[in-house]
Structures are given as C-alpha cells and as structure tokens.
C-alpha positions in Angstrom: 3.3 -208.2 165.3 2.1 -205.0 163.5 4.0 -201.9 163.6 1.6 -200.1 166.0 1.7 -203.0 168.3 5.8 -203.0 168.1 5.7 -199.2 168.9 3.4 -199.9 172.0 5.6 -202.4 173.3 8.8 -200.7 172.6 7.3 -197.2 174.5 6.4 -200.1 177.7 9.8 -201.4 177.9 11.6 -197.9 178.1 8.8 -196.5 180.3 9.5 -199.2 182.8 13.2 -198.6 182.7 12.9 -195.0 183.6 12.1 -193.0 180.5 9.7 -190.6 180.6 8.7 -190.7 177.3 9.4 -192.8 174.3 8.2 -192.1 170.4 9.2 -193.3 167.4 10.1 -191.4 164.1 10.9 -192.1 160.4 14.3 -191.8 159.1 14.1 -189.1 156.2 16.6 -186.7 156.4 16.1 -183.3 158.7 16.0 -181.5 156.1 14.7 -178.1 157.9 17.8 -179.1 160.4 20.5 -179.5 158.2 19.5 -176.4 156.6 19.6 -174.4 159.5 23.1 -176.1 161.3 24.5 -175.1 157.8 23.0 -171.6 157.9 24.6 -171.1 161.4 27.8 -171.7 161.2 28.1 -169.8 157.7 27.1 -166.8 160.3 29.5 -167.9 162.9 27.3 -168.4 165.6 28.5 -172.4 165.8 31.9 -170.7 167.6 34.1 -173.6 166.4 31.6 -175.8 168.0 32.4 -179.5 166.2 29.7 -181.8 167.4 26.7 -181.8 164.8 28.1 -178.5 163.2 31.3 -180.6 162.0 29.0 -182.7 159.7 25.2 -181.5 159.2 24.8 -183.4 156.4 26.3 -186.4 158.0 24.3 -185.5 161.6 20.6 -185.2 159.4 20.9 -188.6 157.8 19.6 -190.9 160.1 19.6 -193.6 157.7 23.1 -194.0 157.0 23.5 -195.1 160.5 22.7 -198.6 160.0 22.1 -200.5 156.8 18.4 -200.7 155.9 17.9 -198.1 158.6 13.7 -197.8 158.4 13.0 -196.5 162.2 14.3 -194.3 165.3 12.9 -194.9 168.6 13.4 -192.1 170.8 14.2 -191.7 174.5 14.0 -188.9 176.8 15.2 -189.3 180.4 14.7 -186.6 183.1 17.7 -185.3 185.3 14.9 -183.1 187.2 16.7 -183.0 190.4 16.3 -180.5 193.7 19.6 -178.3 194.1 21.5 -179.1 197.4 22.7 -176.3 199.4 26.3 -175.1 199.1 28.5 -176.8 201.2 30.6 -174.2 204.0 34.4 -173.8 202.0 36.6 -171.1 202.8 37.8 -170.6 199.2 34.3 -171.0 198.6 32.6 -173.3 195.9 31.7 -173.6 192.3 28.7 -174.8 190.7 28.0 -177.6 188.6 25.6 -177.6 185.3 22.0 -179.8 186.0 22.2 -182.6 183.5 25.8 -183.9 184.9 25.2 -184.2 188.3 24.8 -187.7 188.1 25.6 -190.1 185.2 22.4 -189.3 183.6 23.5 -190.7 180.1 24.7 -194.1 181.2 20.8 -194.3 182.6 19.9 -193.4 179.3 22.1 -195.8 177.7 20.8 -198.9 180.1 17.0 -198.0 179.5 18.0 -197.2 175.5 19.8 -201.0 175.4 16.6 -202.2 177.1 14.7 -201.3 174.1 17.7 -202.9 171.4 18.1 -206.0 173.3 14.1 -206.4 172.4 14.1 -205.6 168.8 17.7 -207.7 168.4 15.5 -210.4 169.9 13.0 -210.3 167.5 15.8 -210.2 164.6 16.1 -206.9 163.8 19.4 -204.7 163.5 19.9 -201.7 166.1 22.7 -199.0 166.7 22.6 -197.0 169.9 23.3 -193.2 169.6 23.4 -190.9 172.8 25.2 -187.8 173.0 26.7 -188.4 169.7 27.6 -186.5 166.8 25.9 -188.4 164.1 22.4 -187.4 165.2 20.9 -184.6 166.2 19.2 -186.2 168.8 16.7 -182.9 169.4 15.4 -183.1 165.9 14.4 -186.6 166.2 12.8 -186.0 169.4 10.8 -183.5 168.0 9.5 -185.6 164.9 9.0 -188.4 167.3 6.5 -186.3 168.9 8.5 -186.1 172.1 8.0 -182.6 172.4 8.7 -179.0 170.9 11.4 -176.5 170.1 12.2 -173.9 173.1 13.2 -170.4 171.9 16.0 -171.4 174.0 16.2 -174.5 171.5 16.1 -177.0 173.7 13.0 -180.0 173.6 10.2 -179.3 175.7 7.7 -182.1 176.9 4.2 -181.1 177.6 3.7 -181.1 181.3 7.3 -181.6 181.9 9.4 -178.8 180.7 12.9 -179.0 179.2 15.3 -181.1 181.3 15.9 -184.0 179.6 18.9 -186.4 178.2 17.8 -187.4 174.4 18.5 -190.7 172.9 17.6 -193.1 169.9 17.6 -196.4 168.5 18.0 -196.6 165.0 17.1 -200.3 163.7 16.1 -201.7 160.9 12.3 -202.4 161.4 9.2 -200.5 160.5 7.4 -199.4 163.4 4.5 -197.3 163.2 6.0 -193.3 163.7 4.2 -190.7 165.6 1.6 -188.9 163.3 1.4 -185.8 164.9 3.9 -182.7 165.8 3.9 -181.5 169.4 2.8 -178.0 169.1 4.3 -174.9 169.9 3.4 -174.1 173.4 5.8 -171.2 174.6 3.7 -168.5 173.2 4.8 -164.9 173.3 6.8 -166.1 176.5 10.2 -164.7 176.2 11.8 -165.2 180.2 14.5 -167.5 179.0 15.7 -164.7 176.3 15.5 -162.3 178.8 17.1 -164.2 181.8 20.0 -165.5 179.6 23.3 -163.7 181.4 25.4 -162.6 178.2 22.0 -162.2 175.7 23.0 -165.5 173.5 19.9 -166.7 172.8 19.8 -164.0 169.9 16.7 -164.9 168.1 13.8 -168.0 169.0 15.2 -171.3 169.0 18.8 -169.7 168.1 21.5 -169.6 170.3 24.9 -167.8 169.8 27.6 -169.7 170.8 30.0 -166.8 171.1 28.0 -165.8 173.7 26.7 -169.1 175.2 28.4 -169.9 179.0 27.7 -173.6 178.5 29.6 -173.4 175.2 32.5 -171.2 176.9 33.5 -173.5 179.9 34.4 -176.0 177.0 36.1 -173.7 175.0 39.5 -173.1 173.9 41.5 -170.7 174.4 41.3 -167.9 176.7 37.6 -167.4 178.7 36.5 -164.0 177.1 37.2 -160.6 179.1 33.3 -159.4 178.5 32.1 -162.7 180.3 34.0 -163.6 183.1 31.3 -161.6 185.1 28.6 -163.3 184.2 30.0 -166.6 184.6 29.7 -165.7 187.9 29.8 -169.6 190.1 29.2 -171.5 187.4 32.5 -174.1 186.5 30.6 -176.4 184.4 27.5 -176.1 181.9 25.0 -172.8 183.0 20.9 -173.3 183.6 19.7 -169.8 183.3 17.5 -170.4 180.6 15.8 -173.4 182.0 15.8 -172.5 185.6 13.7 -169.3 185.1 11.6 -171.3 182.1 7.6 -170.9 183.6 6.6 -175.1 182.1 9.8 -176.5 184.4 8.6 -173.9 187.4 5.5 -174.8 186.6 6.3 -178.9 187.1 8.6 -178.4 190.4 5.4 -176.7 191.7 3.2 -179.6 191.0 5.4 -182.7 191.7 8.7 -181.4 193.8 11.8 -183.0 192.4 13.6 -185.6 193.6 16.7 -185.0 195.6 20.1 -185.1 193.8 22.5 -188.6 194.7 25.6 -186.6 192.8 27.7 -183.5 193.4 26.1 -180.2 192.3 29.3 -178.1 193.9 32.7 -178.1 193.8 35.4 -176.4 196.3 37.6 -174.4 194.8 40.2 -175.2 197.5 39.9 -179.3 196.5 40.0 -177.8 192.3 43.1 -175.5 192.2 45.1 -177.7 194.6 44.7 -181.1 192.7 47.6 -182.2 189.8 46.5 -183.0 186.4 46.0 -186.5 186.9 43.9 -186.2 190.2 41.9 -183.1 188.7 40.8 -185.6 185.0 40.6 -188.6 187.7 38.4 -186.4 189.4 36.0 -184.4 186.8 37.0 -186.7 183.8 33.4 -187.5 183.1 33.1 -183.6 181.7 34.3 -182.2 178.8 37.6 -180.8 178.6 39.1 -179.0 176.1 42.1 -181.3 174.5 41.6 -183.2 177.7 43.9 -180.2 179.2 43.4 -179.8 182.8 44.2 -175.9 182.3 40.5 -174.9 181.3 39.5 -176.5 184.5 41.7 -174.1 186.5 40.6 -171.4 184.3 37.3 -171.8 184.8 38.1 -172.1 188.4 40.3 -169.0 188.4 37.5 -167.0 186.8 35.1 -168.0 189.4 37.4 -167.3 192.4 37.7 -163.4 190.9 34.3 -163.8 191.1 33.2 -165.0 194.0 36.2 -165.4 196.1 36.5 -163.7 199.6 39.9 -160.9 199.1 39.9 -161.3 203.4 40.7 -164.7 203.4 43.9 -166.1 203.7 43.8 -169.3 201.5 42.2 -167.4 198.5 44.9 -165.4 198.3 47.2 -168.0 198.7 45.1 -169.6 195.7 45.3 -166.9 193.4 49.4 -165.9 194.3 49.7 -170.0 193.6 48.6 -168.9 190.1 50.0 -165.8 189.3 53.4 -167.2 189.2 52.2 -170.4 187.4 54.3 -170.9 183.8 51.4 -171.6 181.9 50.3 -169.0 180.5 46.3 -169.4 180.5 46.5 -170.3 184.1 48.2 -167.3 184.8 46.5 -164.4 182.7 43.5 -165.9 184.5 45.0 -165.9 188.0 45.9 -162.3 187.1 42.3 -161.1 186.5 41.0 -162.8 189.5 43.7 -161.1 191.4 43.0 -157.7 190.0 38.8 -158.3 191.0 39.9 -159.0 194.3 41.8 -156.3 194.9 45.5 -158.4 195.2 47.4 -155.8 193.0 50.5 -156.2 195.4 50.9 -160.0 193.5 50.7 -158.3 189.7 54.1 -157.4 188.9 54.9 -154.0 187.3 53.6 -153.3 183.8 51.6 -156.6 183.8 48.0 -157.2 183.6 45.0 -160.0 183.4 
C-alpha cells in the first residue's frame, strides 16, 4: 500500500470512530515551538506550569517517542456540546469548564487506538499520546493540517472553530504527511483578547498564565486577591475566549450542538460538605493540585463570595463552616468570601481574607 493510500485509510478509520478530522504529519522537531515554550517561560508567563514547559526540548521531539518514529497521525475530537440550564440550589452552583464535561479524552483514546490497532496490524510500531507531556499535541495538529493557531492559541478547524481534544499516533511507518498549512483565518478579529476576564491573552497566540483562570483553578497556592472577581462561577477550566470566538458562534448557528450527557454544574452545598475522599471520588477525573482536596474548596469558597446569596441560611452556615477550618487555605478563602458577603460578624478581630 502506498503512503497516500495508508493516509486515506487511516483518516476513514478515525472518521468512522468519531473524529472529526484526522491528518498526518512528519516528525522533525517543532522547531518554531520549542523556541517559543523556551522563550516563555524565560519571561515567566509559563507561571510554574510543568506540562510541555517542564521539557520543550523533550515535548518538540516527536521522534524520540518511539524507535524509528517516521509519522504522527493526528486526531481531533469535538466536545461541541449545548450548555444545560443551572439546576435550582440554595447555596447556589458552580460551573464546570467545556472540554470535561464528559470523558472526552477516553473517546479520543478509543477512536486514537482504532487507528494503532490498524497500523499494528499491518506490522508497524505505534505509541498513543493524549493529553501528555511529551507532545505538544497543538503543534502537530497544526502541521498535520488540522487547522490554525487562535490568538487565543488554541487550534482552529475551518468551519468548525476551536473546541476540540487533540491526539496522535506516533508509529513507525511512512505515510504520506499533509502538504499544506491551514491558513490564518482570524484576521484583524480580536473578540477573544478583548472578552478574556483578567486580559491574559497578552499578545496573538500568547497567553499569560499568571493571569490565565484555566491555569489558576489548578494552581497552587493561594487563588490571587486581583482575580477572585473574575473567576466569578467558574470552579473548573474558564471558556471566555472560545465562547465569544465568531467561527464557533458561527458553527452553533449553522448546525446546533448536541446536548451535553455529563455534568456542566456543580452545587456548592454537595462541594463544601463532602470529605476528602468523597470530594477526589467525586471530581477525581480533574486536576488537582498535589491531589489536595483544599484547592477544590478554594475554588469553591471563591465562588460562593462570589455568587453566594448573604440572605440565605445555609450559605452562611457554609462559609462560618470555613472560617473556623484549621487549614489555612480553606480558611483565608472562607474569610474573603465572608467579607464579600457581608458576614463580618464571623471574622474575628484584627483578622482578614
């Protein structure tokens, strides 16, 4: 079988597992990639992020993955879902980031092994990467022909916008590589620069991770003072910049999406009243910090001061719960939520959030 022909019948098989669109790439390093991870976090703007900044040289080699690497086969799955409506909750509720409201990666991984069971068939070595911090998975999406850089960096597919799970197959047969770039197609279009709530997108196709909510709800550490306000609901992952982005308005308009089978909200009652075990039982399938159950509460604690009603019984009962918690994180947190809703009776003299 040529190469062409091999690339054809690889893009088939992840098609008809759900894909929605497949390409295939060379594995040269990323050179303009590695260059710019390393340029980033000698400025910082990484924020202690490990992932691809721990290793950019490591991340833009894809052919040390495998021995005799020669191809990447790329996979991009859509978690294109309609929001539900918030659910009625007296402590009221706390959203939940897009691309984890179902287990969009393990659908990723299924139609991805689809595509290495064929080429293992046909004797050729494969290695599986998803989510991982050996590739960066957007760069070979883009040379794959996929799709093209976002000033908000993420991969946009023509027609399709930017809400998409990457994946790849790295194996050791020459198939026939995409021969063309997808072009830039935002244009002077700045909305998801302009939309982003704490300004982190701080220059096209460069994000601030200082400043960047998705970043921060994973973060160590105490949630920063300047942006507890404009986490507003948010407890997990933050969709500003693709929400308001004019090609993903542009493809709900055409085709409405499909309605979500997983949880978009969370109570904040059910969060802050769960132990440690329940709570990772619960919302393991996130990242947590150290896998510390804390940052949860803190995110949650943050969103109560934001969002919480001061006239009901049961938040204040939350956020008095808190105050006079002995972890420190928990508390401070539980402070500032109870000085936004206007609970100064439960500070005790001299303290603060």
């Amino acid at each position: 079988m040529s190469s062409a022909a091999l690339a054809q019948e690889l893009r088939a098989i992840g098609l008809a597992q759900g894909l929605e669109d497949v390409g295939v790439c060379s594995v040269e390093v990323f050179a303009d990639t590695r260059a710019a991870l390393h340029e980033r976090k000698a400025d910082g703007l990484h924020a202690d992020m490990q992932f691809t900044y721990r290793n950019p040289d490591r991340a833009t080699a894809p052919a040390d993955l495998l021995p005799g690497a020669r191809s990447l086969v790329v996979g991009a799955l859509s978690y294109r879902r309609a929001q539900s409506s918030p659910p009625e909750a007296e402590a009221g509720v706390a959203r939940i980031g897009e691309y984890v409201w179902e287990p969009y990666y393990e659908q990723l991984r299924n139609a991805l092994r689809a595509v290495a069971e064929h080429l293992t068939a046909a004797g050729y070595r494969t290695r599986i990467l998803i989510d991982d911090n050996a590739l960066v998975d957007r760069a070979a999406a883009y040379r794959a022909g996929i799709g093209w850089y976002g000033k908000n960096s993420n991969i946009l597919i023509p027609g399709k916008g930017s809400r998409f799970v990457l994946g790849s197959v790295v194996t050791d047969a020459i198939i026939e590589p995409a021969t063309e770039l997808v072009a830039d197609a935002c244009g002077p279009c700045r909305r998801c620069i302009e939309n982003c709530p704490t300004d982190a997108i701080v220059s096209d196709g460069t994000v601030d991770s200082n400043r960047c909510l998705a970043w921060l709800v994973q973060a160590k550490g105490d949630f920063p003072l300047e942006f507890r306000k404009a986490l507003g609901d948010r407890i997990y992952g933050c969709d500003d910049c693709q929400s308001t982005c004019p090609p993903n308005l542009l493809h709900d308009r055409a085709e409405p999406p499909p309605a979500t089978t997983g949880d978009v909200w969370v109570a904040l009652q059910e969060l802050l009243t769960l132990d440690d075990a329940a709570l990772l039982e619960r919302f393991g399938v996130w990242y947590i910090p150290g896998r510390e159950p804390r940052y949860l509460r803190r995110n949650a604690l943050v969103v109560l001061g934001n969002v919480g009603d001061s006239a009901s019984s049961e938040v204040r009962a939350l956020v008095e719960r808190y105050v006079a918690s002995e972890d420190p994180i928990e508390k401070s947190h539980a402070e500032w939520a109870a000085e936004q809703l206007g609970y100064l009776d439960l500070l005790r003299a001299g303290d603060g959030p």
